[in-house]
GUFIPA-141695 format. One record per residue (C-alpha): residue in three letters; x, y, z negated. Coordinates in steps of 0.02 Angstrom, whole numbers. Layout:
<sites>
<site code="ALA" east="X" north="Y" up="Z"/>
...
</sites>
This chain:
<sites>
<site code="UNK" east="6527" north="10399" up="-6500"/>
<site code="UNK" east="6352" north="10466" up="-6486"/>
<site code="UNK" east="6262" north="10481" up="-6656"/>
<site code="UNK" east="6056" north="10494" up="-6658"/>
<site code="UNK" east="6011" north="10540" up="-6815"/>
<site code="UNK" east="5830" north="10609" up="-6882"/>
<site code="UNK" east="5801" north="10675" up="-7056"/>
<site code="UNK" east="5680" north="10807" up="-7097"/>
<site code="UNK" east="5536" north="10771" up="-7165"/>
<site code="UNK" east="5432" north="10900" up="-7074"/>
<site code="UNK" east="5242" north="10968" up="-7129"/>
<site code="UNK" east="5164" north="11035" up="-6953"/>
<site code="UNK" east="4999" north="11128" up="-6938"/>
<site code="UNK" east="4908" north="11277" up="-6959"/>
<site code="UNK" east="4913" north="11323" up="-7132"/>
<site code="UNK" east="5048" north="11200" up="-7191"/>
<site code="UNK" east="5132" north="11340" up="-7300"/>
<site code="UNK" east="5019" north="11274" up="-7453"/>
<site code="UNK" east="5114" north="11125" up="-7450"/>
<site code="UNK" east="5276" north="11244" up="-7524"/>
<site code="UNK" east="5238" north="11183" up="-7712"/>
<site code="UNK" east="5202" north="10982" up="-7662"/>
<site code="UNK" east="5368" north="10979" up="-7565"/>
<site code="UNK" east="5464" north="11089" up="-7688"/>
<site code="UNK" east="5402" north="10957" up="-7838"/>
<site code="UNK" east="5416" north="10817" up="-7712"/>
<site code="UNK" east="5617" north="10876" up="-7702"/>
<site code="UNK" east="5614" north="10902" up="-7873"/>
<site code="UNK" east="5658" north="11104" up="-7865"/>
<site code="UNK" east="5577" north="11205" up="-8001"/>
<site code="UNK" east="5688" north="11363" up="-7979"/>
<site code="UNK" east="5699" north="11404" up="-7811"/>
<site code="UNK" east="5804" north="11553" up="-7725"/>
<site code="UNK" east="5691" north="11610" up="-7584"/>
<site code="UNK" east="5807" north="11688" up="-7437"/>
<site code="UNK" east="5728" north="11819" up="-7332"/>
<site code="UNK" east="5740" north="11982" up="-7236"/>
<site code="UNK" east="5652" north="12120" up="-7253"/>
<site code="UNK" east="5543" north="12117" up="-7099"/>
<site code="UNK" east="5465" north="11961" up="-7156"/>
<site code="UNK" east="5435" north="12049" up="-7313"/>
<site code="UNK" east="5341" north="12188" up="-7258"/>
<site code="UNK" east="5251" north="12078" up="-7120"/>
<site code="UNK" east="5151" north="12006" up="-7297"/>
<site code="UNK" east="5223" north="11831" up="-7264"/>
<site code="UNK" east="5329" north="11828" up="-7403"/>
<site code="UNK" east="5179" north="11855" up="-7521"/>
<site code="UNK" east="5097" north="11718" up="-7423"/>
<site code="UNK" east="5242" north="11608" up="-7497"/>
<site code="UNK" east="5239" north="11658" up="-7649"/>
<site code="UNK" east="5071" north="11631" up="-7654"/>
<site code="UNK" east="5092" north="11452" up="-7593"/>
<site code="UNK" east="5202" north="11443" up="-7776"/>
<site code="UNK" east="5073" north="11446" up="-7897"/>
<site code="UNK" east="5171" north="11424" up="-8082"/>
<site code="UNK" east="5340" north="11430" up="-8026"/>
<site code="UNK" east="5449" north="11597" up="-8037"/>
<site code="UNK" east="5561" north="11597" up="-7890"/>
<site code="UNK" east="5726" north="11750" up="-7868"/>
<site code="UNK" east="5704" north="11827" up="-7720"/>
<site code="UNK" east="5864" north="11880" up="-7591"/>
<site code="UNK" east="5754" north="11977" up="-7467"/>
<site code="UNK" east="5913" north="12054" up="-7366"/>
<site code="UNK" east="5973" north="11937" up="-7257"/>
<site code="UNK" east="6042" north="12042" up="-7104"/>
<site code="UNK" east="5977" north="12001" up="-6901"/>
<site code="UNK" east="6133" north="11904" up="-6908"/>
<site code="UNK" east="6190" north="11841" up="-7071"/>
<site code="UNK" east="6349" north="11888" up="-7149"/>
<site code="UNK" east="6471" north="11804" up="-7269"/>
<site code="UNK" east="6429" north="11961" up="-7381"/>
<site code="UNK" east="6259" north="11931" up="-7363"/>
<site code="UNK" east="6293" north="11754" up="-7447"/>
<site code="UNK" east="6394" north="11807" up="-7592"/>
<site code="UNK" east="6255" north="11948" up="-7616"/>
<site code="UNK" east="6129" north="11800" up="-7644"/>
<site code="UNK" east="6245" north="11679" up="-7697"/>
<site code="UNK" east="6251" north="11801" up="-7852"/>
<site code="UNK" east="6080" north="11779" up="-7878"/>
<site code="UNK" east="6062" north="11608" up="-7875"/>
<site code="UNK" east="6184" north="11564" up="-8010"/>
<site code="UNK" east="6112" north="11703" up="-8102"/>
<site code="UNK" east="5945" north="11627" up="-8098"/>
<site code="UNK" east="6009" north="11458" up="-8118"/>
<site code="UNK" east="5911" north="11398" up="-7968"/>
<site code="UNK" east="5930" north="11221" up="-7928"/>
<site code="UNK" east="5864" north="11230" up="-7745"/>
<site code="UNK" east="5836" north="11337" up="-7591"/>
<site code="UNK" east="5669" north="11411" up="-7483"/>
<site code="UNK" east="5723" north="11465" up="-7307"/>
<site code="UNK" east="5563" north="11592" up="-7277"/>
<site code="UNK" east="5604" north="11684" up="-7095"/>
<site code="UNK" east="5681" north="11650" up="-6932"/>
<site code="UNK" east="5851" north="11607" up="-6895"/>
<site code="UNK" east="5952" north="11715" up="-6993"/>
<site code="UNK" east="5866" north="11689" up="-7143"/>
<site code="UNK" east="5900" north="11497" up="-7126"/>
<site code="UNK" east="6071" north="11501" up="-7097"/>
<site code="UNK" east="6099" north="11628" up="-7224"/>
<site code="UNK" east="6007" north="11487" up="-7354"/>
<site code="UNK" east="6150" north="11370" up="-7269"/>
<site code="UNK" east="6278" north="11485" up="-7312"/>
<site code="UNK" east="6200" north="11476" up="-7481"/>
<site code="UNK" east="6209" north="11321" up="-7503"/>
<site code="UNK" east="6378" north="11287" up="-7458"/>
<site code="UNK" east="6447" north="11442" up="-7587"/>
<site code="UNK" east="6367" north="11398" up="-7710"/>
<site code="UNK" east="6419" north="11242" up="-7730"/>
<site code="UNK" east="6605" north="11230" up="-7636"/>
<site code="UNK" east="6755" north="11345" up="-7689"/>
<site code="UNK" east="6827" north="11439" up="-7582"/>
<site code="UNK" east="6796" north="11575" up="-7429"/>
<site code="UNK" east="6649" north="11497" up="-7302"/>
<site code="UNK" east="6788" north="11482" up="-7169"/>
<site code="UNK" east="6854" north="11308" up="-7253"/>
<site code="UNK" east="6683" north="11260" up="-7212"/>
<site code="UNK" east="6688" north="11325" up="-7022"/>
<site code="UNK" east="6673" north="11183" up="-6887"/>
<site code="UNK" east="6821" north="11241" up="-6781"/>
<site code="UNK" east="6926" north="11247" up="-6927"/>
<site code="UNK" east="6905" north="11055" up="-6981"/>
<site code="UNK" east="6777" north="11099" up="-7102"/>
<site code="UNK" east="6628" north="11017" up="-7080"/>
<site code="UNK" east="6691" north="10850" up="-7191"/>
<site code="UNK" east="6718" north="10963" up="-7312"/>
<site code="UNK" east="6545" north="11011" up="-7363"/>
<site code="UNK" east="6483" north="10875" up="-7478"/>
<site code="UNK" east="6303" north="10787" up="-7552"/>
<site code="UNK" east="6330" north="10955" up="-7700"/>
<site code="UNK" east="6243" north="11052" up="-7588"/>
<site code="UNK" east="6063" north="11107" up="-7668"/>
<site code="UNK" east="5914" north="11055" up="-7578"/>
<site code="UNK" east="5841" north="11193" up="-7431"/>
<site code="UNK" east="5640" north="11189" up="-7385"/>
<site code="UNK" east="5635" north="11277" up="-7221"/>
<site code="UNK" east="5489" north="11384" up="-7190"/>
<site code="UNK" east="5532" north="11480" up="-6999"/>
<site code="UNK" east="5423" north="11621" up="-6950"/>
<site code="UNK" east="5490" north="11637" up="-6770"/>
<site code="UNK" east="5475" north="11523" up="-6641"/>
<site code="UNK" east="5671" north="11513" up="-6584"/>
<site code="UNK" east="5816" north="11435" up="-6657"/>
<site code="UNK" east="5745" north="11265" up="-6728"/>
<site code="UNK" east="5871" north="11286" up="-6861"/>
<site code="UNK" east="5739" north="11205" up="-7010"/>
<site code="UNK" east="5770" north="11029" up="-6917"/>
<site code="UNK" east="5946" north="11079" up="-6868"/>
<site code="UNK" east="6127" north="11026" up="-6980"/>
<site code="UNK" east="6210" north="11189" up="-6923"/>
<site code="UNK" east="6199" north="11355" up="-6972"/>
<site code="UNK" east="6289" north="11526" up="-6883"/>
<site code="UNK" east="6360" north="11651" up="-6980"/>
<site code="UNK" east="6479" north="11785" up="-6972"/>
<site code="UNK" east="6649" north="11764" up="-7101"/>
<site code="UNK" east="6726" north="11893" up="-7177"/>
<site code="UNK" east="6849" north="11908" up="-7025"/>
<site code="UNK" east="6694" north="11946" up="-6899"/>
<site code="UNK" east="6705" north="11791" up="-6840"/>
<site code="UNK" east="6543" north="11728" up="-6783"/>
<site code="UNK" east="6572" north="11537" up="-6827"/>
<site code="UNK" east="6470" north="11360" up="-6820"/>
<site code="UNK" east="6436" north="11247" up="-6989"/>
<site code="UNK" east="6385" north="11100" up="-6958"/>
<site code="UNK" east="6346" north="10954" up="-7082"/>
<site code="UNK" east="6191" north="10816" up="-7129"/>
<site code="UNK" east="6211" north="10878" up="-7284"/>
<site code="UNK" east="6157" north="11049" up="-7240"/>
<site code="UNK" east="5978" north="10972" up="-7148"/>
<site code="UNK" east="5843" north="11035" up="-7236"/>
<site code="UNK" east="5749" north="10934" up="-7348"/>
<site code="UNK" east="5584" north="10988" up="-7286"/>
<site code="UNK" east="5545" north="11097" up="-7136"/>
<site code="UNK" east="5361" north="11189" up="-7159"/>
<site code="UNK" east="5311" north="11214" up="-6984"/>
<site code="UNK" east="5139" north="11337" up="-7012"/>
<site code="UNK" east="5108" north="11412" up="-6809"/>
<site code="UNK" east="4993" north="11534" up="-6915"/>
<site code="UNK" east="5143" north="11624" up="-6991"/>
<site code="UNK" east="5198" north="11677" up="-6822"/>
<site code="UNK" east="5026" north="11753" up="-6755"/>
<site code="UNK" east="5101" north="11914" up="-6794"/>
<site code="UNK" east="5260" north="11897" up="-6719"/>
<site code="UNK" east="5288" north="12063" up="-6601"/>
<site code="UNK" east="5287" north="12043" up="-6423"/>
<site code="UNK" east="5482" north="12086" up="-6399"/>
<site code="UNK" east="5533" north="11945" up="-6535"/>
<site code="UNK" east="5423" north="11807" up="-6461"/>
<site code="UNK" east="5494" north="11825" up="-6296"/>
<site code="UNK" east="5676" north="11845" up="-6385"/>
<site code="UNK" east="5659" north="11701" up="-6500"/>
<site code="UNK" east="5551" north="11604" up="-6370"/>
<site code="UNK" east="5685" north="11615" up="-6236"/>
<site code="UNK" east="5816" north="11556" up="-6357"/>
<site code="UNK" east="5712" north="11411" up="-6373"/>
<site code="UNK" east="5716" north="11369" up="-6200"/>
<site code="UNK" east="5899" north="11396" up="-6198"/>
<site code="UNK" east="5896" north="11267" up="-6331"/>
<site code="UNK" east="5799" north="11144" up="-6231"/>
<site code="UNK" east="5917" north="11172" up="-6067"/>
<site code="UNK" east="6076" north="11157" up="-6142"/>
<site code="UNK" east="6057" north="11005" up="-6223"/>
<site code="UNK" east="5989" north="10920" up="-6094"/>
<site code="UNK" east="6119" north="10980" up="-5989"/>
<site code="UNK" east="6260" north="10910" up="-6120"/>
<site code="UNK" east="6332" north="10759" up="-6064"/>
<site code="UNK" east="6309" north="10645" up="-6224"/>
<site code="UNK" east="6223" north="10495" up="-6206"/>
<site code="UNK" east="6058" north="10527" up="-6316"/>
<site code="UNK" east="5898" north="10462" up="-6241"/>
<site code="UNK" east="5789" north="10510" up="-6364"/>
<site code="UNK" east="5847" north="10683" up="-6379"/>
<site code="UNK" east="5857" north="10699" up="-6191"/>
<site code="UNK" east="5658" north="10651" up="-6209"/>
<site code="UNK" east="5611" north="10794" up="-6338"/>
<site code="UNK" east="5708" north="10926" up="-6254"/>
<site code="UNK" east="5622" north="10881" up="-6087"/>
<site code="UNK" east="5462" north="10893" up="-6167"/>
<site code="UNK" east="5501" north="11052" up="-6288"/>
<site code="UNK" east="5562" north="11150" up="-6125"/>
<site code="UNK" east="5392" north="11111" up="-6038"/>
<site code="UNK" east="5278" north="11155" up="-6194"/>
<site code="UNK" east="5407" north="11308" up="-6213"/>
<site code="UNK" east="5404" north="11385" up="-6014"/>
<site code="UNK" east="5217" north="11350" up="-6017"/>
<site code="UNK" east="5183" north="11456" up="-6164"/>
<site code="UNK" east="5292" north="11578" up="-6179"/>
<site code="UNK" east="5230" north="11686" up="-6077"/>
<site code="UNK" east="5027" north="11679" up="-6166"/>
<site code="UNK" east="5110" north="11676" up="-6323"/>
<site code="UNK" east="5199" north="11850" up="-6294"/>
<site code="UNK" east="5041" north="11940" up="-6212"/>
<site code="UNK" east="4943" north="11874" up="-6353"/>
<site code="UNK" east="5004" north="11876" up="-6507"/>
<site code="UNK" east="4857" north="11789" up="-6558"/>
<site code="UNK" east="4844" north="11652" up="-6443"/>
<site code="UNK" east="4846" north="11479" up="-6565"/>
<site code="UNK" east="4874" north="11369" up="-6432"/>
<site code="UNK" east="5019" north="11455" up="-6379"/>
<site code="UNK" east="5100" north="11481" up="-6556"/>
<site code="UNK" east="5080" north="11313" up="-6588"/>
<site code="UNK" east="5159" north="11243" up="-6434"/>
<site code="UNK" east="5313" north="11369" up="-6443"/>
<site code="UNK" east="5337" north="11331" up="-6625"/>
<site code="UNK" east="5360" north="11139" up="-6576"/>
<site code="UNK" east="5489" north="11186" up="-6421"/>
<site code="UNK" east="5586" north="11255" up="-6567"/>
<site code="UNK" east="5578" north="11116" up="-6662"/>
<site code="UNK" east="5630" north="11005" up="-6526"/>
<site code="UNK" east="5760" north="11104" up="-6455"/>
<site code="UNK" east="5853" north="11085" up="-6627"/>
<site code="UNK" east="5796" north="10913" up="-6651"/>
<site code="UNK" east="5914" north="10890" up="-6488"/>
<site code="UNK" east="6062" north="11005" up="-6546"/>
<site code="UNK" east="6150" north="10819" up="-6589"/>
<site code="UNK" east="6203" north="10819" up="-6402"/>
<site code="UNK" east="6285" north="10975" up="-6408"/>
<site code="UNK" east="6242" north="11146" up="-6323"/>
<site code="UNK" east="6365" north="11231" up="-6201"/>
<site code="UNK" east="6445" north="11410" up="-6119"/>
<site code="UNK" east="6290" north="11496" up="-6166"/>
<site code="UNK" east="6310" north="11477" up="-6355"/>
<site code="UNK" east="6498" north="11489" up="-6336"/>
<site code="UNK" east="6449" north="11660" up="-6239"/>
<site code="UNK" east="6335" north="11721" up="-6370"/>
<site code="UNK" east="6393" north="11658" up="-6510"/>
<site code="UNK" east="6561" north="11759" up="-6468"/>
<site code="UNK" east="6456" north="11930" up="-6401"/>
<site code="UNK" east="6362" north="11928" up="-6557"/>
<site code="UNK" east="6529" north="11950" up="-6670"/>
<site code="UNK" east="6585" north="12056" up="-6566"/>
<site code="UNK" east="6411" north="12160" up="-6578"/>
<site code="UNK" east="6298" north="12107" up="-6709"/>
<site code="UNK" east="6158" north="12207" up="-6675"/>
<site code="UNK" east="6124" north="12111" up="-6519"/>
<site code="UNK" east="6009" north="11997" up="-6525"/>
<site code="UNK" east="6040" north="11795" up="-6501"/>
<site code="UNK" east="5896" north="11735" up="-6414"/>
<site code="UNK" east="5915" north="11892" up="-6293"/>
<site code="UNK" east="6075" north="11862" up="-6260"/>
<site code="UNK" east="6057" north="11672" up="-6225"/>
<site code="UNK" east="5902" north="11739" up="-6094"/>
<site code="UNK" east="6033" north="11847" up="-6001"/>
<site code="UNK" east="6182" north="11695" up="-6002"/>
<site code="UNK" east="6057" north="11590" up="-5927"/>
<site code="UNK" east="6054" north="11605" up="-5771"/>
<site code="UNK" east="6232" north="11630" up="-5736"/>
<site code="UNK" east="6254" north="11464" up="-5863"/>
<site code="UNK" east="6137" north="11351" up="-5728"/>
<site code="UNK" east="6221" north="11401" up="-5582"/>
<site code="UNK" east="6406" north="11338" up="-5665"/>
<site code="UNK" east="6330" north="11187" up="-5699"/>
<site code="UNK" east="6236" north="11151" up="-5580"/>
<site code="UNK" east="6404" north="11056" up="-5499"/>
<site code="UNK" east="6444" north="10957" up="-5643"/>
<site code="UNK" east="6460" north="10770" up="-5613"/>
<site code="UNK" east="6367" north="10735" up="-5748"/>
<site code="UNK" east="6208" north="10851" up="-5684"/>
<site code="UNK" east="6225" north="10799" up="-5537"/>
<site code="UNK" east="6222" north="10608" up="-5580"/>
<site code="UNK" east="6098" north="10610" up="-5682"/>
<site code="UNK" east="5985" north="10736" up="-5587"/>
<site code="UNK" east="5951" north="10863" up="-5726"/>
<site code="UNK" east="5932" north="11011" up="-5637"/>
<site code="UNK" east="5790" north="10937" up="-5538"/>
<site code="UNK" east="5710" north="10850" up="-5702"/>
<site code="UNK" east="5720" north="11009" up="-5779"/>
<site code="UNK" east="5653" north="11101" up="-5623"/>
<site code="UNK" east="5473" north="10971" up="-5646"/>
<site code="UNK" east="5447" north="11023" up="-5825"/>
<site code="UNK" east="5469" north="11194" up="-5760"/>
<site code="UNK" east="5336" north="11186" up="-5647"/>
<site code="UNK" east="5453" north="11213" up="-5504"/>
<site code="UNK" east="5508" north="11127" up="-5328"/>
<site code="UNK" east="5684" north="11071" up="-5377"/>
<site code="UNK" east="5823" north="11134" up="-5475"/>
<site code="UNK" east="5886" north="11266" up="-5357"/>
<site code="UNK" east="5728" north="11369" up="-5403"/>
<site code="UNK" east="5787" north="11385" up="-5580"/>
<site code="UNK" east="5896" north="11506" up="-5584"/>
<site code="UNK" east="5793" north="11613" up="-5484"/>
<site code="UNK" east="5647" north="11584" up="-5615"/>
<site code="UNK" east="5736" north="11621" up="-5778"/>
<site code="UNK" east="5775" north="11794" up="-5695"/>
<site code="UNK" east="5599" north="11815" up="-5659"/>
<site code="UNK" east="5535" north="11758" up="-5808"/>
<site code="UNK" east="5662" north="11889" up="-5923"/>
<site code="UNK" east="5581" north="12024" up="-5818"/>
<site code="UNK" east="5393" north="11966" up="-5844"/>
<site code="UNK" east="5442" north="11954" up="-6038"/>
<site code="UNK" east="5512" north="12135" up="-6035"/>
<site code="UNK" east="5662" north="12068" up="-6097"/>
<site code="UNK" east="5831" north="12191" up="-6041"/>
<site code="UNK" east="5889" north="12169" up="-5835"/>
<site code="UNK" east="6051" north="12108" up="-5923"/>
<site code="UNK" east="6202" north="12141" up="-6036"/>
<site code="UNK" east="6241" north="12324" up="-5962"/>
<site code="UNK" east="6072" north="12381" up="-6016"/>
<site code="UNK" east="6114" north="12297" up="-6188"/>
<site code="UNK" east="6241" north="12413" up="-6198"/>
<site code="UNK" east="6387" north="12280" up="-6153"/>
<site code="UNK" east="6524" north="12337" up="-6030"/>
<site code="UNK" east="6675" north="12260" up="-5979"/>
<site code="UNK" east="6783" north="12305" up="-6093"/>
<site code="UNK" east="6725" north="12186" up="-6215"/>
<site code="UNK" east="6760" north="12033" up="-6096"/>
<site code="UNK" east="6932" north="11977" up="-6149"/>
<site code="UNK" east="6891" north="11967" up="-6330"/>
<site code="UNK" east="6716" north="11875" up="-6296"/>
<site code="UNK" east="6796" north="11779" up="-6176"/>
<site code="UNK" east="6936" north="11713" up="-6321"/>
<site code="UNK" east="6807" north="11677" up="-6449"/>
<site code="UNK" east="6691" north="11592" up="-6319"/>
<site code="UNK" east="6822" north="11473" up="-6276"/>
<site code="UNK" east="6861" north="11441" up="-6459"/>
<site code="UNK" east="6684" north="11421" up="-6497"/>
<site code="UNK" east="6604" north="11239" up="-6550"/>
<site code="UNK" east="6490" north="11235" up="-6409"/>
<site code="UNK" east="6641" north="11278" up="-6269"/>
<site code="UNK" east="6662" north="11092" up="-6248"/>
<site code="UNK" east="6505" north="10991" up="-6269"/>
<site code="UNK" east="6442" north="11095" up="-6088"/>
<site code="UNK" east="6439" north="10997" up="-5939"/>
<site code="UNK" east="6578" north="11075" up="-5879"/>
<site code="UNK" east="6733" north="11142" up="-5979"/>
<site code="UNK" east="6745" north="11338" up="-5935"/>
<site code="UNK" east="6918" north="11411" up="-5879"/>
<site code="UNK" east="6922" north="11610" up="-5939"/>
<site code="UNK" east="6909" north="11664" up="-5769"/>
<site code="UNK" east="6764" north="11561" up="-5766"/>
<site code="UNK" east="6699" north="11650" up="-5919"/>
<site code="UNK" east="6724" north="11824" up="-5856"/>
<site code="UNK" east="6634" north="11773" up="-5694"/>
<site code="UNK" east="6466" north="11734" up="-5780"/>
<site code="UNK" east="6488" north="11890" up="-5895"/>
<site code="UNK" east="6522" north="11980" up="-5726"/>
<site code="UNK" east="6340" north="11895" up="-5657"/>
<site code="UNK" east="6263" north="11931" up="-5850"/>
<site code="UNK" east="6286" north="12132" up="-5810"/>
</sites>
C-alpha cells in the first residue's frame, strides 16, 4: 500500500547555516559528532559550521570516503562514544550523510550494519534509539537530508540500501550559498544524479500524487539549471534552483527508484571510485528507452509529461537529450571511458538484480536485459 509520508523540518535560504545552533538546541543536541570529508574541509565550509556553533564543542570525523564504508562508520562510531555525543551534523554531500546514517544506526544497534541492510529484512530492525541527524548538504545531488535511506558499502563490498523513518533527519539546513563553490565537474555529477532522482521516481509505478507533483517540478527547476549552474559556479539563481531539485527528488524517493540505481548502486561496489551521480548520467539513457514500454508509462503518459518539463516535443526526444546534455556538461561519453569493460557485467548484473531499487522500476529487468543497457552504457 502506498505510504506518503513528510518529516523534515527543513531551513531553506541563502545563509540558513546560522540556524545550526537554534536547530541543534531546538533538538536538544549539545554534543554533536559532525561527519565530513575532507574536501569539504579544505573548501572552508566546515569552519563555516563550526562557526555557525558558537559555545558548543563538537568531535569532528572529517574522513568520510566518496562512497562511505562500513569502516568508515566504526572509525567515527569510535569517536562518538568517545565524546559521548548525543546527536549527529551531516556537513557534505551524499556520502557524508549516509555515513552520519551509518552512524547512527552503530552506535546505537549491535551488531554488523548488514542486519540493518534493506534486502536483508533489516529495515524494522533499526529502532526510535537512533540519535538525532541535522543535515547540512553541500552538493546539489542526492537529496539524502530529506531522504530515510542511506547507501553504504558493508564489510563484504556490498554496496547496500538502509532504509528507515527513523533514520530522516531531524532538520535538513538547505544554505544554496554553501554550494557556490562547488567545481564544475561535481555540479554536473551531483546535478545529473538529481535529475536521475526526479525521473525515476516519477517513472515508479506507486500511486503517490504528491510526490509525482514535486518530482515533476524538481526535474524542470533541475534540467533548466543545470546547465548555468555548472558554467557558473556563481550563478545564485541557479544554485538555488538545483539545490531544491535535490530536495525534491528525495522528497519523492517514497515511490521507489528503478534499474538505474540497481545499475549503479551495484557498479559502484564493484568500483568505488566511480562516481554515483556520473554513473546514474550514463544509465540514463539506456534506463528511458526500457521503460519507455512499460504499461504503467505508457498509461499514464510519463514519458511525454516528463518530455514538457524538459522543454522538449514529446518523450521520444528524451533519450536523445540526456545524451546531449552529458556531453554539454563534460561529463564521460560513457562507462568505457570510465574505465568499465565487460568483464565486470555478470557481477554488476547479480547485484543489480538483488538491489532494492530492481523492483520498484516500471518494468522488472531480466539479466539479459541488464547486460543490454550496460552494453548501450559503453
Amino acid at each position: 500500500m502506498p505510504l506518503i509520508n513528510y518529516v523534515t523540518q527543513i531551513q531553506f535560504d541563502f545563509g540558513a547555516i546560522a540556524l545550526l545552533k537554534q536547530e541543534c538546541e531546538r533538538l536538544g543536541i549539545s554534543r554533536p559528532l559532525i561527519v565530513t570529508d575532507a574536501g569539504v574541509k579544505a573548501a572552508g565550509i566546515l569552519q563555516t559550521a563550526l562557526e555557525a556553533l558558537p559555545g558548543f564543542s563538537p568531535v569532528v570525523f572529517d574522513q568520510t570516503p566518496s562512497n562511505p564504508t562500513e569502516a568508515a562508520v566504526r572509525a567515527a562510531v569510535a569517536m562518538y562514544k568517545a565524546g559521548q555525543c548525543d546527536g549527529l551534523i551531516a556537513v557534505g554531500g551524499g556520502s557524508s550523510i549516509d555515513c552520519a546514517k551509518g552512524v547512527a544506526i552503530a552506535s546505537t544497534h549491535e551488531g554488523p550494519l548488514k542486519t540493518y541492510a534493506t534486502i536483508e529484512g533489516g529495515s524494522l530492525k533499526i529502532t526510535e534509539r537512533v540519535p538525532p541527524i541535522i543535515a547540512v548538504p553541500t552538493t546539489s545531488g542526492t537529496g539524502s537530508e530529506v531522504a530515510r535511506g542511506a547507501i553504504l558499502i558493508v564489510d563484504d563490498h556490498r554496496k547496500l540500501g538502509f532504509h528507515s523513518w527513523h533514520l530522516v533527519p531531524k532538520a535538513a539546513i538547505c544554505d544554496p550559498e554553501l554550494t557556490l563553490g562547488l567545481p564544475a565537474g561535481l555540479t554536473a555529477a551531483t546535478g545529473m544524479d538529481a535529475i536521475a532522482h526526479c525521473m525515476e521516481t516519477f517513472m515508479a509505478p506507486a500511486f503517490n500524487p504528491p510526490a509525482d507533483g514535486i518530482g515533476l517540478d524538481g526535474l524542470q527547476r533541475a534540467w533548466a539549471h543545470i546547465e548555468r549552474a555548472t558554467r557558473n559556479g556563481a550563478d545564485r539563481e541557479a544554485r538555488l534552483n538545483l539545490m531544491s531539485a535535490s530536495m525534491q527528488g528525495a522528497m519523492a524517493f517514497q515511490k521507489g527508484l528503478g534499474c538505474v540505481h540497481s545499475l549503479s548502486h551495484s557498479l559502484g561496489g564493484v568500483n568505488p571510485a566511480l562516481h554515483h551521480g556520473t554513473l546514474n548520467a550514463m544509465f540514463l539513457p539506456a534506463v528511458v528507452r526500457f521503460n519507455a514500454v512499460a504499461e504503467s508509462v505508457q498509461k499514464e503518459n510519463r514519458l511525454n509529461r516528463m518530455a514538457n518539463a524538459m522543454g522538449l516535443q514529446s518523450g521520444s526526444d528524451i533519450e536523445a537529450a540526456l545524451v546531449d546534455m552529458n556531453a554539454r556538461l563534460g561529463l564521460p561519453k560513457g562507462l568505457a571511458a570510465m574505465g568499465v569493460g565487460e568483464a565486470v557485467f555478470d557481477q554488476v548484473i547479480a547485484g543489480a538484480m538483488a538491489d532494492h531499487c530492481h523492483k520498484t522500476n516500471p518494468r522488472i529487468a531480466t539479466a539479459e536485459e541488464y547486460r543490454e543497457m550496460l552494453q548501450q552504457s559503453l
